[in-house]
Residue frames as a rotation matrix with the C-alpha (Angstrom) as fourth column:
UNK 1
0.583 0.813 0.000 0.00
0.813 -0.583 0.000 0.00
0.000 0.000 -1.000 0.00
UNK 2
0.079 -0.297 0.952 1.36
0.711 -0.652 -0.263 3.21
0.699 0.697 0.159 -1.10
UNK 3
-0.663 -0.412 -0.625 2.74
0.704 -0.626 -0.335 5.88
-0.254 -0.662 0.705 1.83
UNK 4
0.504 0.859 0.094 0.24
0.863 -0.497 -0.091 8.32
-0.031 0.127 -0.991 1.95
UNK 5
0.807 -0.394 -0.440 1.81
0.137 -0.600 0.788 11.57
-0.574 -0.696 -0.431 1.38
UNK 6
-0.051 -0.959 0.279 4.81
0.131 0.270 0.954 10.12
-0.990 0.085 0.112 -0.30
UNK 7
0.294 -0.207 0.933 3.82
0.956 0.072 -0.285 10.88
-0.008 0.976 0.220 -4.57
UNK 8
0.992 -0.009 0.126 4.52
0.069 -0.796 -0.601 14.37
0.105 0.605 -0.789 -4.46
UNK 9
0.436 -0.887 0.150 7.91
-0.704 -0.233 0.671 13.52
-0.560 -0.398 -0.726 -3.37
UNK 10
0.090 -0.486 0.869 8.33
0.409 0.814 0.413 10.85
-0.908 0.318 0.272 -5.83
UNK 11
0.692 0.271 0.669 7.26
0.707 -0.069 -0.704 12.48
-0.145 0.960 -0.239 -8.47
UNK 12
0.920 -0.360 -0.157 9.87
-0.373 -0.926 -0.065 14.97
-0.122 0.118 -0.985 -7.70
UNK 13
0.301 -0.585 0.753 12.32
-0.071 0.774 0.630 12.26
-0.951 -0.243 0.191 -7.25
UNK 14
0.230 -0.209 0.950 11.70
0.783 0.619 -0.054 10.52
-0.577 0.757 0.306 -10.39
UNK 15
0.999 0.044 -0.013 11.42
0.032 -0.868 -0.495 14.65
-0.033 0.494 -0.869 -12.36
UNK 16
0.366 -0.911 0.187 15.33
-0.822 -0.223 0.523 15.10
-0.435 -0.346 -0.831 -10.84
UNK 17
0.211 -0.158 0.965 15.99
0.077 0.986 0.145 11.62
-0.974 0.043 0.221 -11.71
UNK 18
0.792 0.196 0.578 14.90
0.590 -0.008 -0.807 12.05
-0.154 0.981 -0.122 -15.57
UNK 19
0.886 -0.456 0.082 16.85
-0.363 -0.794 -0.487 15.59
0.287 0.402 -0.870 -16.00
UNK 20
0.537 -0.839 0.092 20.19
-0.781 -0.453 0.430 13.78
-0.319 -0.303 -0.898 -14.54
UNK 21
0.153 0.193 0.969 19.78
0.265 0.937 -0.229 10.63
-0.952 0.292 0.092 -16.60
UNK 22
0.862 0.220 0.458 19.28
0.481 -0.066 -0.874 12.34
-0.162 0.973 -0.162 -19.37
UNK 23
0.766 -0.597 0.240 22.44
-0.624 -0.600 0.500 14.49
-0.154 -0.533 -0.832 -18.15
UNK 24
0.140 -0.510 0.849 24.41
-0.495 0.706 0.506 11.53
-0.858 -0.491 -0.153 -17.56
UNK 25
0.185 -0.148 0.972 23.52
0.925 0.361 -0.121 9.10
-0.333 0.921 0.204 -21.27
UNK 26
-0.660 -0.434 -0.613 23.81
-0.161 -0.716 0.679 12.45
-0.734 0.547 0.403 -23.23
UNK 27
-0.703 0.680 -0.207 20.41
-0.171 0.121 0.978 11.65
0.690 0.723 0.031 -24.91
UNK 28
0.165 0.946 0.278 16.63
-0.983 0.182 -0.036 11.36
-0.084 -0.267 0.960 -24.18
UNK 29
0.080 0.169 -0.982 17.44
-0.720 0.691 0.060 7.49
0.689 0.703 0.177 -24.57
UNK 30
-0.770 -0.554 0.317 17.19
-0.499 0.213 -0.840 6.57
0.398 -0.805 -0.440 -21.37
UNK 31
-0.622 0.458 -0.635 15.04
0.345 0.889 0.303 3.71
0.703 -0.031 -0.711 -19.52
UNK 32
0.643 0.669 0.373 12.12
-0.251 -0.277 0.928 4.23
0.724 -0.690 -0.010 -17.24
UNK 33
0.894 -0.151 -0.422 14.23
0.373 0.773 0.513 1.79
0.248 -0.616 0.748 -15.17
UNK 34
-0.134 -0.989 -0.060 17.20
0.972 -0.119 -0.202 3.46
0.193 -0.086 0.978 -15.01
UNK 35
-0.607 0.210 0.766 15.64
-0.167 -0.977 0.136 6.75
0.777 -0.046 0.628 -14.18
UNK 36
0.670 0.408 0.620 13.45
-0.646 -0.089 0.758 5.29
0.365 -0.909 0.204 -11.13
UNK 37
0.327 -0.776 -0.540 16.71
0.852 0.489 -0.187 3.17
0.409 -0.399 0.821 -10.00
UNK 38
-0.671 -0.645 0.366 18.67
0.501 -0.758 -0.417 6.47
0.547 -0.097 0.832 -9.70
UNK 39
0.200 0.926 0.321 14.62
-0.343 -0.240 0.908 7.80
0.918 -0.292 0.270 -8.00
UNK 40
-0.922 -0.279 0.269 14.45
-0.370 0.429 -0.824 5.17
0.114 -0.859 -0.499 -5.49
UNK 41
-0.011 0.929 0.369 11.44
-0.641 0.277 -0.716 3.84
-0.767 -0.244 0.593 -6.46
UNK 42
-0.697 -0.391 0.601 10.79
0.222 0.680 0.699 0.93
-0.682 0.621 -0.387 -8.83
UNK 43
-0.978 -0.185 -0.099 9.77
0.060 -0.697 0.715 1.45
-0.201 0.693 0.692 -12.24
UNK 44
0.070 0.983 0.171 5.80
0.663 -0.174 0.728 0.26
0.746 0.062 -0.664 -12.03
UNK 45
0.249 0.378 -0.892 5.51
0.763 -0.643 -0.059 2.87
-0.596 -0.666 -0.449 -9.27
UNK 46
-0.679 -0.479 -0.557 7.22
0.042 -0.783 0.621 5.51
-0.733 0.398 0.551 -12.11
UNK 47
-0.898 0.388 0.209 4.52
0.256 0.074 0.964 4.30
0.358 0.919 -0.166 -14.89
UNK 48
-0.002 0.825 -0.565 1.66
0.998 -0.029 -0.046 4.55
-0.055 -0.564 -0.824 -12.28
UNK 49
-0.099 0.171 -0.980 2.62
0.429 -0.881 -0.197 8.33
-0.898 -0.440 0.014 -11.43
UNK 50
-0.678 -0.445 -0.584 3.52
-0.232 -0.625 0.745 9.15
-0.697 0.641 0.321 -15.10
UNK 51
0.648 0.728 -0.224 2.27
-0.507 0.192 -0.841 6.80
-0.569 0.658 0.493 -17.70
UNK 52
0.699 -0.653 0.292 5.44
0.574 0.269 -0.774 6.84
0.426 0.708 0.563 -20.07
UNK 53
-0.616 -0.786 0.056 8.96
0.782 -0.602 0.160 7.71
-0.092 0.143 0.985 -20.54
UNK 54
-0.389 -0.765 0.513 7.98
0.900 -0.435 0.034 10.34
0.197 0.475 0.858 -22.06
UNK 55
0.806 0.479 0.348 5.32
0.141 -0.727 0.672 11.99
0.575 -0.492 -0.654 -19.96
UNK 56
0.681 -0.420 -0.599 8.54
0.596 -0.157 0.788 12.00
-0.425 -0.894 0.143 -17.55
UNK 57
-0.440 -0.892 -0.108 10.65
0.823 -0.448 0.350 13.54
-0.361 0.065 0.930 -19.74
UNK 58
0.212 0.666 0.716 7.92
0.642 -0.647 0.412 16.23
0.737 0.372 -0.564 -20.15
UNK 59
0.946 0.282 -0.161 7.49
0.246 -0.300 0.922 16.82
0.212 -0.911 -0.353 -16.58
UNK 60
0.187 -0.942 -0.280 11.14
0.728 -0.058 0.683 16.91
-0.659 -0.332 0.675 -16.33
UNK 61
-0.695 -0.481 0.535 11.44
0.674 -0.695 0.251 19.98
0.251 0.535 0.807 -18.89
UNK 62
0.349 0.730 0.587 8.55
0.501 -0.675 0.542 21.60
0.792 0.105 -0.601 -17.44
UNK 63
0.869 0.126 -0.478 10.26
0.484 -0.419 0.769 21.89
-0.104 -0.899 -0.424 -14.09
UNK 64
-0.311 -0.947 -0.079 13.57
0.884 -0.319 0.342 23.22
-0.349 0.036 0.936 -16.12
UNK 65
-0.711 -0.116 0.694 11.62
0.394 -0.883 0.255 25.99
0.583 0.455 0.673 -17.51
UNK 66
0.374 0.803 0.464 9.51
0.352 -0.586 0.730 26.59
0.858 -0.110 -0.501 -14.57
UNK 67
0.600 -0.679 -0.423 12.43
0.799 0.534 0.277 26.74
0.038 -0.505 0.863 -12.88
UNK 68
-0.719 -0.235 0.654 13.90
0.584 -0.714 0.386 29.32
0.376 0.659 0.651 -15.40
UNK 69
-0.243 0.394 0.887 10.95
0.463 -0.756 0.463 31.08
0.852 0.523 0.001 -15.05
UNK 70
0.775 0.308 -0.552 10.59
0.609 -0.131 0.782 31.45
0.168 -0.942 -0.289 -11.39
UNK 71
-0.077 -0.856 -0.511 14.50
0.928 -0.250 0.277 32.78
-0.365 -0.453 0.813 -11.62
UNK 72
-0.254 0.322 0.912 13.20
0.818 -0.432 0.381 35.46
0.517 0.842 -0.154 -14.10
UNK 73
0.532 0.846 -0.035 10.66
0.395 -0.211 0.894 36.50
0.749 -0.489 -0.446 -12.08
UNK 74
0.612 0.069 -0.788 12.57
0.791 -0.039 0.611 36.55
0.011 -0.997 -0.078 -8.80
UNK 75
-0.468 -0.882 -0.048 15.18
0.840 -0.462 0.285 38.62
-0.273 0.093 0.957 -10.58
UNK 76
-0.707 0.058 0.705 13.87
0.556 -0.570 0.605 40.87
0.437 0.820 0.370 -12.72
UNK 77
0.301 0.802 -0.516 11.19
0.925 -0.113 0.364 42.21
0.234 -0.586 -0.776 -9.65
UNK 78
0.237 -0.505 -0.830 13.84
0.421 -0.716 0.557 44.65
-0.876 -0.481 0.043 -8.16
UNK 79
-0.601 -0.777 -0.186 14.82
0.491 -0.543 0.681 45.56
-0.630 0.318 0.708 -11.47
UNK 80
0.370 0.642 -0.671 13.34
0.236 -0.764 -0.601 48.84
-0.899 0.065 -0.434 -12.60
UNK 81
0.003 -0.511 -0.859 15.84
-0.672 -0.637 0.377 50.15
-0.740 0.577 -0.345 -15.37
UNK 82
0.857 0.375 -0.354 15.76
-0.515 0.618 -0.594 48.63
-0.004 0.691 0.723 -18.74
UNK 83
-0.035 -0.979 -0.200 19.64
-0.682 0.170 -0.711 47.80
0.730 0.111 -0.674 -18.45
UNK 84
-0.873 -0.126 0.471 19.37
-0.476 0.431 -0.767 46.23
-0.106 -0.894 -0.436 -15.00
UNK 85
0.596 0.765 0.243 15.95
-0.608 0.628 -0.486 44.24
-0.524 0.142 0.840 -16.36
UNK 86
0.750 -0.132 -0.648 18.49
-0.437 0.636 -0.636 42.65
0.496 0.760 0.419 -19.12
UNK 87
-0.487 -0.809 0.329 21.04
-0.791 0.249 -0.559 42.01
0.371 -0.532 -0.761 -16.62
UNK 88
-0.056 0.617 0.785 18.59
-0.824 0.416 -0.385 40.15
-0.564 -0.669 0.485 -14.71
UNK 89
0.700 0.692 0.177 17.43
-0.478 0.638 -0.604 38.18
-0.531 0.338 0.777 -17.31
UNK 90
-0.134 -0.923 -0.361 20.94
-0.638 0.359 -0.681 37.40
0.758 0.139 -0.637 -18.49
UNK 91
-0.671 -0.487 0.559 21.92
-0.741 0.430 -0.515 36.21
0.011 -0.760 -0.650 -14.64
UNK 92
0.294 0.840 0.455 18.25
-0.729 0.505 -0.462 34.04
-0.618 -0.196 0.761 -14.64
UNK 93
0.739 -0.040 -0.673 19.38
-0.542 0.558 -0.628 32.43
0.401 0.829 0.391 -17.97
UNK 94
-0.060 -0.997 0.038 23.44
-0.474 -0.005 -0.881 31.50
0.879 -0.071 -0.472 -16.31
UNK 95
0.296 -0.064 0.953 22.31
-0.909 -0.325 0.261 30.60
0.293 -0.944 -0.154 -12.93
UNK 96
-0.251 -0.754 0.607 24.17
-0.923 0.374 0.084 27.48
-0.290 -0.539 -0.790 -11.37
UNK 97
-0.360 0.401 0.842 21.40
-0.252 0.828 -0.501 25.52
-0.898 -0.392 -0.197 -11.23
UNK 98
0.608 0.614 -0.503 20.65
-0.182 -0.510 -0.841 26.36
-0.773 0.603 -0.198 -14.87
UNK 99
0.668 -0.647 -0.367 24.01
-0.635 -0.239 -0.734 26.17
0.387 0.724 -0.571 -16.21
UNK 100
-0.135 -0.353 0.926 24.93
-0.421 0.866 0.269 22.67
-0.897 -0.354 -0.265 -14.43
UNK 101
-0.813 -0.579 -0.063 26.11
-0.426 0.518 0.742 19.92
-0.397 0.630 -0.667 -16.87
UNK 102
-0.915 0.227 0.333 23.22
0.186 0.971 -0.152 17.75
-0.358 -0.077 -0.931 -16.59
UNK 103
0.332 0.939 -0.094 20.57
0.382 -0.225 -0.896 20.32
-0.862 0.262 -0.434 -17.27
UNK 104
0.004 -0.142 -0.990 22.47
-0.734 -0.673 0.094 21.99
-0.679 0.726 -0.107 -19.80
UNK 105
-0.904 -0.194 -0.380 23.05
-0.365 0.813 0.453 18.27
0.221 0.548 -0.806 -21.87
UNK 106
-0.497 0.867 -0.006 18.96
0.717 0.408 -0.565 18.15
-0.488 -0.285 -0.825 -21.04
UNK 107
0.395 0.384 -0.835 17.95
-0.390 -0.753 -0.531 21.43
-0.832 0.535 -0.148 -22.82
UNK 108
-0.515 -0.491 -0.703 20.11
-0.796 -0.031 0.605 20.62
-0.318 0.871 -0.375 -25.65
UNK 109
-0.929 0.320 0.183 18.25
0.365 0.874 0.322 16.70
-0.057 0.366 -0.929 -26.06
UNK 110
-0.086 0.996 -0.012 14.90
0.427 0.026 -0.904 18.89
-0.900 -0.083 -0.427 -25.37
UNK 111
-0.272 -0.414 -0.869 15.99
-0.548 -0.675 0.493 20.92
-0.791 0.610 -0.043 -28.20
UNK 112
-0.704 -0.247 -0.666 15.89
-0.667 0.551 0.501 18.08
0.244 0.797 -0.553 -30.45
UNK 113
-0.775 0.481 0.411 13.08
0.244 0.826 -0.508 16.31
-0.583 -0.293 -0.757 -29.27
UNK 114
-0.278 0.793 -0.542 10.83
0.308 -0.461 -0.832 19.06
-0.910 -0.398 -0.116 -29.65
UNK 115
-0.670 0.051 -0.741 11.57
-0.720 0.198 0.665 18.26
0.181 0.979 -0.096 -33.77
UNK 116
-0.891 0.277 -0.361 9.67
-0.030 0.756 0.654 15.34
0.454 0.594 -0.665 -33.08
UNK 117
-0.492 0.572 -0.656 7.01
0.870 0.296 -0.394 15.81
-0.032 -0.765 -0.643 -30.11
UNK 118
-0.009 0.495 0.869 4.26
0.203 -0.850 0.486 18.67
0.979 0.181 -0.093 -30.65
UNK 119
0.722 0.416 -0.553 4.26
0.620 -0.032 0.784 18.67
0.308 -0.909 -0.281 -26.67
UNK 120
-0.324 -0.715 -0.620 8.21
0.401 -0.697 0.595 19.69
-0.857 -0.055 0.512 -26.22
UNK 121
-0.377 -0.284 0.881 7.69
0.857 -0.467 0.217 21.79
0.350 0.837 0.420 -29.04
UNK 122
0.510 0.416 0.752 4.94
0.011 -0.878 0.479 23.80
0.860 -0.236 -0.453 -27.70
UNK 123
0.688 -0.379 -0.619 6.86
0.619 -0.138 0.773 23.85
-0.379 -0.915 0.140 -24.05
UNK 124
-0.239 -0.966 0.098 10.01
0.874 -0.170 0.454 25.18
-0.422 0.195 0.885 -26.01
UNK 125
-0.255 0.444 0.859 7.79
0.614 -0.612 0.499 27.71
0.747 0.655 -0.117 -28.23
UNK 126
0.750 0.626 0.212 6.25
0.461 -0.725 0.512 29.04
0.474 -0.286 -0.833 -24.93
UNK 127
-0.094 -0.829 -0.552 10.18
0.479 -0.524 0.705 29.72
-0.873 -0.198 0.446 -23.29
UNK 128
-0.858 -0.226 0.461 11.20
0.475 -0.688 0.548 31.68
0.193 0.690 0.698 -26.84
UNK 129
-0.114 0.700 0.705 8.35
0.487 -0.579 0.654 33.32
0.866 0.419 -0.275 -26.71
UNK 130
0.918 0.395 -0.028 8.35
0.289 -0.620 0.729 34.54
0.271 -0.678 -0.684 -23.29
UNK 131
-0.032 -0.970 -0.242 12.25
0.761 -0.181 0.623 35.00
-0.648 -0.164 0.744 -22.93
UNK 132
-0.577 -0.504 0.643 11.47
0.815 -0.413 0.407 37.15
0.060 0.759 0.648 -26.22
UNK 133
0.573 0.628 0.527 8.71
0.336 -0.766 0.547 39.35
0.747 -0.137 -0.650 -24.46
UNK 134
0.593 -0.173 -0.787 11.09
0.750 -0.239 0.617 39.94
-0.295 -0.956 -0.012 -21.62
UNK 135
-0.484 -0.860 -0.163 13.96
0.703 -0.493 0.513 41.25
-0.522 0.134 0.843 -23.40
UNK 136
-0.530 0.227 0.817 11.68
0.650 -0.510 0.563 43.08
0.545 0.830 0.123 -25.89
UNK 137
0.852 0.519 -0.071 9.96
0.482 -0.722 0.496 44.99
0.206 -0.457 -0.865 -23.02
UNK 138
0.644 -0.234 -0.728 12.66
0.425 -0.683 0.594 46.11
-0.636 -0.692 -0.341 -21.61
UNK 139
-0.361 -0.871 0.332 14.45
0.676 0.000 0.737 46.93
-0.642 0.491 0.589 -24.68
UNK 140
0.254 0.507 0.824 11.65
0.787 -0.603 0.128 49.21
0.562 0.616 -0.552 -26.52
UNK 141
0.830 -0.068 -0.553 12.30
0.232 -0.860 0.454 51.67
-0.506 -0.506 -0.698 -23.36
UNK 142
0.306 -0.812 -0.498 15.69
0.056 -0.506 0.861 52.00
-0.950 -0.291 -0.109 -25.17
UNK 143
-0.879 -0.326 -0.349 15.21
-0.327 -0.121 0.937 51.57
-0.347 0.938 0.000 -28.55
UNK 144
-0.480 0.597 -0.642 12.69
-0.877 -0.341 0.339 51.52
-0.017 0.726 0.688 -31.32
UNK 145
0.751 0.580 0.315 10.02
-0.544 0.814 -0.202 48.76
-0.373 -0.020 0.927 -31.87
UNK 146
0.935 0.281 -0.217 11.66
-0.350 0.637 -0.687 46.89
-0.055 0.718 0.694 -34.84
UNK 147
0.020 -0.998 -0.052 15.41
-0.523 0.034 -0.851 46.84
0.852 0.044 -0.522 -33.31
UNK 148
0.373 0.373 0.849 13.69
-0.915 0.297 0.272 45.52
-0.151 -0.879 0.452 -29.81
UNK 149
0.716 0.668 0.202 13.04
-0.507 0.697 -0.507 42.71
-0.480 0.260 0.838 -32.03
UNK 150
0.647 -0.585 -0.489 16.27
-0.540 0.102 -0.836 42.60
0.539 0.805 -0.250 -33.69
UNK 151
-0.208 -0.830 0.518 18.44
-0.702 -0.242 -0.670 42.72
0.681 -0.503 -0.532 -30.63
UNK 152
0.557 0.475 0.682 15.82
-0.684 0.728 0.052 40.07
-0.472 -0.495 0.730 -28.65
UNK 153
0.938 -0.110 -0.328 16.66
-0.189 0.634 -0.750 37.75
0.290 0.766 0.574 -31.61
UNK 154
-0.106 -0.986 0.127 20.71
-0.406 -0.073 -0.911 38.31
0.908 -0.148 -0.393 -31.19
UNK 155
-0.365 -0.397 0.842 20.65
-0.917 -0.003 -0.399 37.58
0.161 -0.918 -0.363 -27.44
UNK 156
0.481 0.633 0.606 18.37
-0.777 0.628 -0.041 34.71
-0.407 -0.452 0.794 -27.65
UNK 157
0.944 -0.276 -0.180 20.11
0.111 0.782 -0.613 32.89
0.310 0.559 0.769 -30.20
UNK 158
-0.102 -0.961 0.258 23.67
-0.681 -0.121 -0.722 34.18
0.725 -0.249 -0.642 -28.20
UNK 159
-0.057 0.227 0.972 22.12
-0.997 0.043 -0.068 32.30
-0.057 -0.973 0.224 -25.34
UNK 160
0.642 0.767 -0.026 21.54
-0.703 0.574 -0.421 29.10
-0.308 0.289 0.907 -26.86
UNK 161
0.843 -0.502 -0.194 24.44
-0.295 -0.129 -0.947 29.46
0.450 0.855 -0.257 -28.33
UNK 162
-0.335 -0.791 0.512 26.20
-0.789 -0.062 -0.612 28.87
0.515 -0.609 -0.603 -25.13
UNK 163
0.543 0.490 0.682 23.99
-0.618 0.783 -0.071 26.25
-0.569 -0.383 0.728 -24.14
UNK 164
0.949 0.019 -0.314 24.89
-0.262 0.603 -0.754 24.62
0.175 0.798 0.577 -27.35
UNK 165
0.287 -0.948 -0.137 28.74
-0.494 -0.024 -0.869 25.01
0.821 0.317 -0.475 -26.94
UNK 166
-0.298 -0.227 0.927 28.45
-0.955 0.089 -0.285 24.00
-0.018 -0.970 -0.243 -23.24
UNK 167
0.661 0.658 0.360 26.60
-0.475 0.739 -0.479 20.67
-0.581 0.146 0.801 -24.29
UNK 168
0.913 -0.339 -0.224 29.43
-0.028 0.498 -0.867 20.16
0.406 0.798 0.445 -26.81
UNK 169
-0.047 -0.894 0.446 32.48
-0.638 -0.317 -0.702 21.16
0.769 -0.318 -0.555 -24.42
UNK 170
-0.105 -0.229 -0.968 34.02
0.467 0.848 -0.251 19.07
0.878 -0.478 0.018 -22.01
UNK 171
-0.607 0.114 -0.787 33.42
0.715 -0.354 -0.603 21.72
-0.347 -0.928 0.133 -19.10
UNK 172
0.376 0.800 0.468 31.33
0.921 -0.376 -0.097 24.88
0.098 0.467 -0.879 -19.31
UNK 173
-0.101 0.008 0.995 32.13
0.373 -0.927 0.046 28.39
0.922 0.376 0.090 -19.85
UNK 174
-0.649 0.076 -0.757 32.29
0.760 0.039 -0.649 29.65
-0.020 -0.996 -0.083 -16.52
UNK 175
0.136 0.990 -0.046 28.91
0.969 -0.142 -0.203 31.19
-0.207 -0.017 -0.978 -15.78
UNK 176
-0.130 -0.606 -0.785 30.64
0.359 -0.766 0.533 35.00
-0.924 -0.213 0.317 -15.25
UNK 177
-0.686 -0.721 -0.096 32.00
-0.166 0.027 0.986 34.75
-0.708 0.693 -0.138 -18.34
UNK 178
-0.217 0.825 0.521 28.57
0.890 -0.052 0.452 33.93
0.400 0.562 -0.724 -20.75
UNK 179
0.345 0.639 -0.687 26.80
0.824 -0.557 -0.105 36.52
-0.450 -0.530 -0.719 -18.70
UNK 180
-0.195 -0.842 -0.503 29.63
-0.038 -0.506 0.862 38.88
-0.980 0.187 0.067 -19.96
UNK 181
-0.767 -0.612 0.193 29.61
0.286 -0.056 0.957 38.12
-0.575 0.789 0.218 -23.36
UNK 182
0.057 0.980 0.189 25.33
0.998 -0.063 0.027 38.51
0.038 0.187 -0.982 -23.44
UNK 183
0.735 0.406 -0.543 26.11
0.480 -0.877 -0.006 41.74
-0.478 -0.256 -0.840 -22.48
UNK 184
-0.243 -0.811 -0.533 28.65
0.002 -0.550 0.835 42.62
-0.970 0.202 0.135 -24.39
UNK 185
-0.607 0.350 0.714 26.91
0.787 0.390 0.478 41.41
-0.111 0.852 -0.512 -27.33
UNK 186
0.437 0.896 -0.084 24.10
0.896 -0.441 -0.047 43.99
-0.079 -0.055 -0.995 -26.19
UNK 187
0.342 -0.142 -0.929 26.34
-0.043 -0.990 0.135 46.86
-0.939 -0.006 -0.345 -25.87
UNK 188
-0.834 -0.464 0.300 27.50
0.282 0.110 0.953 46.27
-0.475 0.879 0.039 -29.37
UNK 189
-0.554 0.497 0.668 24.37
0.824 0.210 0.526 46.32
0.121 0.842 -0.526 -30.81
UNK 190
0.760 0.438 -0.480 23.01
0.566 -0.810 0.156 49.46
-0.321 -0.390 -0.863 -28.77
UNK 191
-0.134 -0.717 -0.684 26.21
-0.112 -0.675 0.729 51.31
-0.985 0.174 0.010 -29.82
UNK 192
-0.746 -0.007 0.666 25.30
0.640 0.272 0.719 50.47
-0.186 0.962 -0.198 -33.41
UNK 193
0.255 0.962 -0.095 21.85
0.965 -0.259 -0.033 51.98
-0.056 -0.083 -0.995 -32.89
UNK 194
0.378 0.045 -0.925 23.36
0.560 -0.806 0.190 55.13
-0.737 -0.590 -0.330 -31.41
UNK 195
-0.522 -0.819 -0.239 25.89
0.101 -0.337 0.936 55.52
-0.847 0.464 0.259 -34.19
UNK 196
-0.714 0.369 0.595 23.07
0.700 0.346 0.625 54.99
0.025 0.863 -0.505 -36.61
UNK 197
0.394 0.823 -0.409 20.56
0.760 -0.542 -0.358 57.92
-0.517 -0.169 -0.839 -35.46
């Protein structure tokens, strides 16, 4: 008889489990069984809460981008200025827990699921799409509509871009350092603007 009490803590188990499995093979190709081994729980008790693999490896990218989006959030509150809103949302994007091996080599396999699965797809569609309303708010205070949009684009795909390289490198980029180059990217492209009025 099942611990009363005890699924929201598996399910959080097995969620962690999935995202450091998947971490760990370097691919979504990973067993229920080997993902509630590494849980502590055995794998009919992982199909019971879930269903499938791959409702876990859902649940396991929802809590990396609701994760993400909680760091957003907690950052970007205090910050008033548009500069110090993109900082934020830089430092939200870099943050330890964010920019750890296992989740980074987990974004990069959601990446590529989300070619085949209309679920990760829309999950991934609603991050770009709300990572690209952040920066674009806080980026119209400082420039025109249709550069917002330009310069959103540039950072998002700079961001990725370090995901990507960190997924392909034998260590990561030390966190500093990305955070740095997002923003150095941005002043580039805001000096351009200026030089262009």
């Amino acid at each position: 008889m099942p611990k009363v009490g005890m699924e929201p803590v598996r399910r959080d188990a097995l969620i962690r489990a999935a995202i450091v499995e998947v971490g760990a093979m370097g691919s979504l190709d990973v067993t229920v069984s080997r993902i509630a081994r590494r849980a502590g729980v055995s794998p009919a008790l992982a199909h019971h809460y879930f269903g499938s693999k791959e409702q876990i490896l859902l649940a396991a990218m929802r809590r990396i981008l609701s994760d993400f989006g909680a760091s957003v959030r907690a950052r970007t509150r205090a910050a008033t200025a548009p500069r110090a809103r993109l900082a934020a949302i830089f430092e939200a994007c870099f943050t330890p827990e964010q920019f750890e091996p296992s989740v980074i080599v987990a974004w990069l396999n959601f990446y590529v699921h989300a070619h085949r699965s209309p679920d990760a797809s829309r999950l991934l569609a609603i991050y770009a799409r709300r990572l690209d309303s952040n920066m674009v708010h806080a980026l119209r205070r400082i420039v025109a509509e249709d550069e917002a949009r330009r310069i959103a684009q540039g950072l998002a795909s700079m961001i990725d871009g370090l995901y990507i390289r960190a997924a392909l490198q034998d260590r990561a980029p030390d966190r500093a350092d990305a955070i740095a180059m997002v923003s150095d990217y941005l002043d580039l492209c805001l000096n351009r603007t200026n030089h262009e009025r």
